[in-house]
C-alpha positions as CSV (number, residue, x, y, z in Angstrom):
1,X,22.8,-1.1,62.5
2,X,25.1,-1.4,65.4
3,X,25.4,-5.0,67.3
4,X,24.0,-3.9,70.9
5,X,26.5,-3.5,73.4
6,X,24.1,-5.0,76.1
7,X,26.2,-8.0,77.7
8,X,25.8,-11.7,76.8
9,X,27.0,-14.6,78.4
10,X,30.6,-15.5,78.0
11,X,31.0,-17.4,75.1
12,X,35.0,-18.1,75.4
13,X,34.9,-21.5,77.3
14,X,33.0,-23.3,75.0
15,X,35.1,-24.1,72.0
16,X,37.7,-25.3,74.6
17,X,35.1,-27.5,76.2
18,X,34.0,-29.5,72.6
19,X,37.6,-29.7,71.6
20,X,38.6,-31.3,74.5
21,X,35.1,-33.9,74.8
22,X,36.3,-34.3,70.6
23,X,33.3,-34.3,68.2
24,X,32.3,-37.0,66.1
25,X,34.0,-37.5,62.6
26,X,31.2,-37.2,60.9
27,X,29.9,-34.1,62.6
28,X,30.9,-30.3,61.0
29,X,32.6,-28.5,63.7
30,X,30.1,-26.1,65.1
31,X,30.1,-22.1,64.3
32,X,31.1,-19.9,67.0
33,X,30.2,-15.8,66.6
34,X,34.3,-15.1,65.1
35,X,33.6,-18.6,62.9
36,X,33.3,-17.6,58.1
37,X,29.6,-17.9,58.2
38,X,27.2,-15.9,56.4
39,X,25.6,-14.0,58.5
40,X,29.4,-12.2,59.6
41,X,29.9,-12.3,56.0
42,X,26.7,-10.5,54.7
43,X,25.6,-7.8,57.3
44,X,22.4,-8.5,57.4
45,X,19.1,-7.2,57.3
46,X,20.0,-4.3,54.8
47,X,16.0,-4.4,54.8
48,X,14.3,-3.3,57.4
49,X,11.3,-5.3,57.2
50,X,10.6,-9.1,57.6
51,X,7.2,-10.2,55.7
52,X,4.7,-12.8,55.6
53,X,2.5,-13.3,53.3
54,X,-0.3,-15.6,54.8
55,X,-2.0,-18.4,54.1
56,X,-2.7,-19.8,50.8
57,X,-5.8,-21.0,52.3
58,X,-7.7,-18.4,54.5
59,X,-10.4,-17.2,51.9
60,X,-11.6,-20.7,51.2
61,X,-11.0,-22.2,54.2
62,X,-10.1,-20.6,57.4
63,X,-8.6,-22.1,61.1
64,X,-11.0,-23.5,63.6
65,X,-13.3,-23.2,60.5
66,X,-14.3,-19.6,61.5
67,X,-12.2,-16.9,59.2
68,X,-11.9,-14.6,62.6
69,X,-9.8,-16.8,64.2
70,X,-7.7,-17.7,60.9
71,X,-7.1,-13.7,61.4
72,X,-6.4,-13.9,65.1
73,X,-3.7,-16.7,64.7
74,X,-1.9,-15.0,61.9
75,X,-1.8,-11.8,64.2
76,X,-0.6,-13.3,67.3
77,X,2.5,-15.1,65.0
78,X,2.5,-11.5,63.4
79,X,3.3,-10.1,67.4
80,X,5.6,-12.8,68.0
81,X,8.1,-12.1,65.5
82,X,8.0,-8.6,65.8
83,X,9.6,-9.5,69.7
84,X,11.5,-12.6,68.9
85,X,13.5,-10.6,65.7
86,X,13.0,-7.4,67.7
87,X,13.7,-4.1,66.0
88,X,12.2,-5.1,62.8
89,X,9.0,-5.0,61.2
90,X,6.5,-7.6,60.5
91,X,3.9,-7.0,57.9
92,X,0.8,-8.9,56.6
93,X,0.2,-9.1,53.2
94,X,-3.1,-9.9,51.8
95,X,-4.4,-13.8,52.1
96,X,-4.1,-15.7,48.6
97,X,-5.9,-18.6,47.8
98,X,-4.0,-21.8,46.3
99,X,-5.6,-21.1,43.0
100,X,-3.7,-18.2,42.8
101,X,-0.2,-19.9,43.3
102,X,-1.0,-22.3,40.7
103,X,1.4,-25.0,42.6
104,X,0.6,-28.6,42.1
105,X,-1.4,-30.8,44.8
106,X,-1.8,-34.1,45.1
107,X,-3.6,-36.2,48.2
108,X,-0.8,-38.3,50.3
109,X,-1.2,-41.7,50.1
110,X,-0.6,-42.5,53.4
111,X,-2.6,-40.3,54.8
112,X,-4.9,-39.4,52.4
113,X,-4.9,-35.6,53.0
114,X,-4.3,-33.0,50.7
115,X,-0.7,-32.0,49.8
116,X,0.8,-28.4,48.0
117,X,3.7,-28.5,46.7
118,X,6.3,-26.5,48.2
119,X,8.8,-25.6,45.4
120,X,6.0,-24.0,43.6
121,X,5.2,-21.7,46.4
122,X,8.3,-20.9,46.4
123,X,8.2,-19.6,43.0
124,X,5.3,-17.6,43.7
125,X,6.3,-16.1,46.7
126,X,9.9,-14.8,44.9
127,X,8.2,-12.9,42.3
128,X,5.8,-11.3,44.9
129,X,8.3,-10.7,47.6
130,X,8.3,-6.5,47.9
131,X,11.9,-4.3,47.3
132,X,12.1,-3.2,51.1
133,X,11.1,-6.7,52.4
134,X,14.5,-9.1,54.2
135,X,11.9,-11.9,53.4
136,X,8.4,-13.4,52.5
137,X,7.0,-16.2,54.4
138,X,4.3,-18.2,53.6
139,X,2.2,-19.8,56.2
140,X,-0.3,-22.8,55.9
141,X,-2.4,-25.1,57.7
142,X,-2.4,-27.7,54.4
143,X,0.4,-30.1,54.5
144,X,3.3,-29.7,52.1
145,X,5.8,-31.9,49.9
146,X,8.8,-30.9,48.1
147,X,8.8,-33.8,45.2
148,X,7.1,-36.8,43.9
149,X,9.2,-39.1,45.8
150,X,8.5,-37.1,49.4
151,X,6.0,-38.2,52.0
152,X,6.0,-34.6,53.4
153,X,8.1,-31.7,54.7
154,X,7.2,-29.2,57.5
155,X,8.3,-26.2,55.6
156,X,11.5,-25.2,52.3
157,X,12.9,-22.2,52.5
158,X,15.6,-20.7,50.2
159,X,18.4,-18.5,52.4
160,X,19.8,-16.4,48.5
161,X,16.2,-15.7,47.4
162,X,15.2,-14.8,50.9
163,X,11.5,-16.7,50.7
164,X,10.1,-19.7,52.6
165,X,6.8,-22.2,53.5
166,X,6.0,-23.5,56.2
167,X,2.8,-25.4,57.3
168,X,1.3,-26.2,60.6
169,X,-0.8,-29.2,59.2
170,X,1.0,-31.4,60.9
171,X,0.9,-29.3,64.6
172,X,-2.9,-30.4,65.1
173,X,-3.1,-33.1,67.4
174,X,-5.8,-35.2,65.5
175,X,-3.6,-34.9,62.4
176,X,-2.6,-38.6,62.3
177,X,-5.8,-40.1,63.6
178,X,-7.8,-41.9,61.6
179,X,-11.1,-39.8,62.4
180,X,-9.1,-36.9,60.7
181,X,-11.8,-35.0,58.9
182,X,-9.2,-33.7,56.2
183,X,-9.3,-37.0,54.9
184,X,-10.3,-36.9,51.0
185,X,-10.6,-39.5,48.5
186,X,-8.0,-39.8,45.5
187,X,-7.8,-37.4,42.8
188,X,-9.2,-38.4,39.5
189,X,-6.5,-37.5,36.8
190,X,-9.4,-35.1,34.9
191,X,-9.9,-33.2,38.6
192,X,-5.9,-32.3,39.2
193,X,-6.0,-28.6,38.4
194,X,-9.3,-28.1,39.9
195,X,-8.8,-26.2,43.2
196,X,-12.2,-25.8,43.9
197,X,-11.5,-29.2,45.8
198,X,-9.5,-27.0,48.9
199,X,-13.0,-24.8,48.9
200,X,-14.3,-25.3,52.6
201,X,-10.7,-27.3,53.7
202,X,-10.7,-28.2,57.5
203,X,-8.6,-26.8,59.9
204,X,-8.2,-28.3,63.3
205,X,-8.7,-26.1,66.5
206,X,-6.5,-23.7,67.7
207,X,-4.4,-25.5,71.0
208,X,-1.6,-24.0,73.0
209,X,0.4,-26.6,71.7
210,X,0.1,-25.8,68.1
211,X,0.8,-22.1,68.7
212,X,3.6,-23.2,70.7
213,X,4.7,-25.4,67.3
214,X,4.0,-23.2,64.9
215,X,5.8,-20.0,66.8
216,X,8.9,-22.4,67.0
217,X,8.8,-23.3,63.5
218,X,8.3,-19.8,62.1
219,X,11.3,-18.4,64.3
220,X,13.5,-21.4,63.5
221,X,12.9,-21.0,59.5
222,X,13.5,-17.4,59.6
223,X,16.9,-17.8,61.6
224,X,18.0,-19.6,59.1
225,X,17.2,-17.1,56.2
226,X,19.3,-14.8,58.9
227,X,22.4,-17.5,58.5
228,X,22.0,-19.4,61.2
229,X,22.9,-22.8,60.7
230,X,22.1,-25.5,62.9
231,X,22.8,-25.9,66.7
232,X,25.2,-28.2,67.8
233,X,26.2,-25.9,71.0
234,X,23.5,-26.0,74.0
235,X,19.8,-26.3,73.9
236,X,18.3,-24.0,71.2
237,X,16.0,-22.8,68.8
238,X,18.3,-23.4,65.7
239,X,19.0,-27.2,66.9
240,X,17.4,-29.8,64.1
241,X,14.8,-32.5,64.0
242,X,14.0,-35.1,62.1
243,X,10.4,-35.3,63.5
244,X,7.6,-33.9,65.3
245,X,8.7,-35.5,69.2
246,X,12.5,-34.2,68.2
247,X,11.3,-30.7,67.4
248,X,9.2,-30.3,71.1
249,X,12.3,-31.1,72.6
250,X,13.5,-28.1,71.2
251,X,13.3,-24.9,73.1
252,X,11.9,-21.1,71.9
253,X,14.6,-19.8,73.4
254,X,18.1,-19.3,71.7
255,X,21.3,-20.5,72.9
256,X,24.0,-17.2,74.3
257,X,26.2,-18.1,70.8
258,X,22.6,-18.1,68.5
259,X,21.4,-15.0,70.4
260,X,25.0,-13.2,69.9
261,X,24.5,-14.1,66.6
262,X,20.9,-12.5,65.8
263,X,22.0,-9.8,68.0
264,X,25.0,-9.0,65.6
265,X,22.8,-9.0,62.6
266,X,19.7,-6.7,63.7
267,X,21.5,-4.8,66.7
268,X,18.9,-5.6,69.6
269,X,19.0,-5.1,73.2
270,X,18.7,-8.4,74.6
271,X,16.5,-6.7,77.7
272,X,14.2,-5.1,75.5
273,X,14.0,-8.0,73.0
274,X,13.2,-9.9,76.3
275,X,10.9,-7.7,78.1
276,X,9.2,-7.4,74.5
277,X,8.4,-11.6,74.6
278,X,6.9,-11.5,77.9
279,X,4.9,-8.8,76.7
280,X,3.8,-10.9,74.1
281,X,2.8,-13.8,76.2
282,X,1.0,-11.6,78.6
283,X,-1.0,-9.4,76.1
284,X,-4.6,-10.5,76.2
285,X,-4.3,-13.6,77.4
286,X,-5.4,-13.4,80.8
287,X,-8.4,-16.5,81.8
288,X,-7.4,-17.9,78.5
289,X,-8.7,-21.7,77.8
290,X,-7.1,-24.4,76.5
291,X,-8.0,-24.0,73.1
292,X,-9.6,-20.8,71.0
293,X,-13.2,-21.1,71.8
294,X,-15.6,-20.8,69.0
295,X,-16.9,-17.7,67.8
296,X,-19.3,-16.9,65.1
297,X,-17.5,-14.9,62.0
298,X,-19.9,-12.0,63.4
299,X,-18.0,-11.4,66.4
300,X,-15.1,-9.1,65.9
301,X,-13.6,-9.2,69.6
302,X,-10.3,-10.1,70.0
303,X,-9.9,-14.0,71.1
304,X,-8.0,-14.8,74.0
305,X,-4.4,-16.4,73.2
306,X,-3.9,-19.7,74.3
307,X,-0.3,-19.6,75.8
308,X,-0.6,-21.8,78.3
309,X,2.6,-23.9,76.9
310,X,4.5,-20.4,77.5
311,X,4.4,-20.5,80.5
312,X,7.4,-21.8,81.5
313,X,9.5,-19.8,78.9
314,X,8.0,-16.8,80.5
315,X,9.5,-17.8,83.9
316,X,12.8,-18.5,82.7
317,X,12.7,-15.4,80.8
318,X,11.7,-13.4,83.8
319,X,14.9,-14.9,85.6
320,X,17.2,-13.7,82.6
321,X,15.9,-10.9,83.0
322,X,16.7,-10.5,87.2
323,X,20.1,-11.3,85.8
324,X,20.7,-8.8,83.5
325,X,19.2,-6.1,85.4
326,X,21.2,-6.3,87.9
């Protein structure tokens, strides 16, 4: 496909700007659009479909412990990517339970919550990712390690393979109390391949907040599947963290270099890709509360979607918008 010929921010004056401030020895100078990187080097998506396979969880366990609104969340991240990588389609494979992965678990012990492991999802997720797919994403509310000697890790991904993990655990805001009630006792060695101990799980409630973290997390993973390294320009998506106060600092929105970036790879308009995120903000979400409200599995309405913590995005989109409009 054909970058978008829909007008970005200059980009020219930056380079000058860092090399004359100098960057720290130890830093990697940072990519510009014209820098060797792989996503000018590999035109990418030669598929035209980005998708997730959810939840290693949701049929024996479910978010905000009723399965409709495990099904609502995974929708409204389903919407979000289909604006934020706009142009591309995002589908939704069938829920697997961790049984089915057969990865290895263990129960942290600081925390004492329940831990998959992440390269062995990996592995599972490369040998079911589909022929017509750019990648597979897994998506979790149980925490993750990548190895023996790891605390945790928020998600692994693997750019060649095109596959990644990523849980939420971590986004709940009772995660680190001590009245969380995903708390379980040690494993007994004779118990460690019996997953009937992730049978009724807990999930914390749905919140704004961890929307807003998760959404921001899946986006951020996925750019760098796309080749995006790391931000060292402005404010942006792709910027690191090294933990969870680093990574709210961090906005949704991509920096002009990042967005020229993504742009070149799936040939967006920037309007459209724009008017398609306010969309998403705005799409039955009118009166919503703070948090997803309870809701028997009976009930097949559609929940409202908490995005009260888009609400400033949304305005600073809007303005964009004013601007490129004009």
């Amino acid at each position: 496909m054909k970058p978008s010929s829909q007008p970005v921010i200059s980009l020219d004056p930056l380079p000058c700007i860092l090399n004359q401030i100098g960057l720290p020895p130890t830093l990697r100078p940072p990519k510009t659009l014209n820098s060797s990187s792989v996503i000018l080097t590999e035109r990418y998506p030669l598929q035209t479909n980005i998708v997730f396979i959810y939840s290693p969880l949701v049929n024996t366990g479910s978010l905000g412990n009723t399965r409709i609104i495990s099904e609502e969340y995974i929708k409204w991240l389903q919407g979000y990517c289909k604006a934020y990588f706009y142009g591309l389609r995002v589908k939704l494979l069938e829920p697997v339970p961790v049984s089915a992965t057969k990865c290895s678990f263990r129960v942290n012990e600081n925390t004492q919550n329940l831990q998959i492991h992440a390269g062995d999802i990996l592995k599972f997720l490369k040998k079911k990712k589909p022929e017509d797919a750019f990648c597979i994403v897994g998506i979790t509310m149980i925490d993750l390690y990548p190895r023996d000697s790891w605390n945790f890790v928020f998600g692994q991904a693997s750019l060649t393979d095109g596959v990644g993990i990523f849980s939420f655990a971590r986004y709940g805001s009772d995660f680190y109390s001590l009245r969380y009630e995903g708390k379980v006792k040690k494993l007994k060695k004779t118990s460690s391949s019996d997953y009937s101990i992730f049978d009724n799980y807990y999930i914390p409630e749905i919140t704004s907040v961890l929307l807003l973290r998760s959404c921001k997390t899946l986006t951020h993973e996925i750019g760098h599947i796309f080749g995006l390294r790391h931000c060292q320009w402005l404010a942006c998506l792709m910027q690191g963290s090294n933990h969870l106060e680093e990574a709210d600092r961090r906005p949704l929105n991509l920096c002009p270099i990042c967005l020229r970036k993504l742009q070149c790879a799936i040939g967006f308009s920037i309007v459209e890709r724009y008017k398609a995120l306010v969309q998403w903000i705005d799409d039955e979400s009118a009166g919503t509360p703070g948090a997803t409200p309870k809701h028997s599995p009976e009930d097949n309405g559609n929940l409202p979607k908490p995005v009260e913590a888009f609400k400033e995005w949304k305005e600073w989109i809007i303005k964009c918008l004013a601007v490129l409009q004009k």
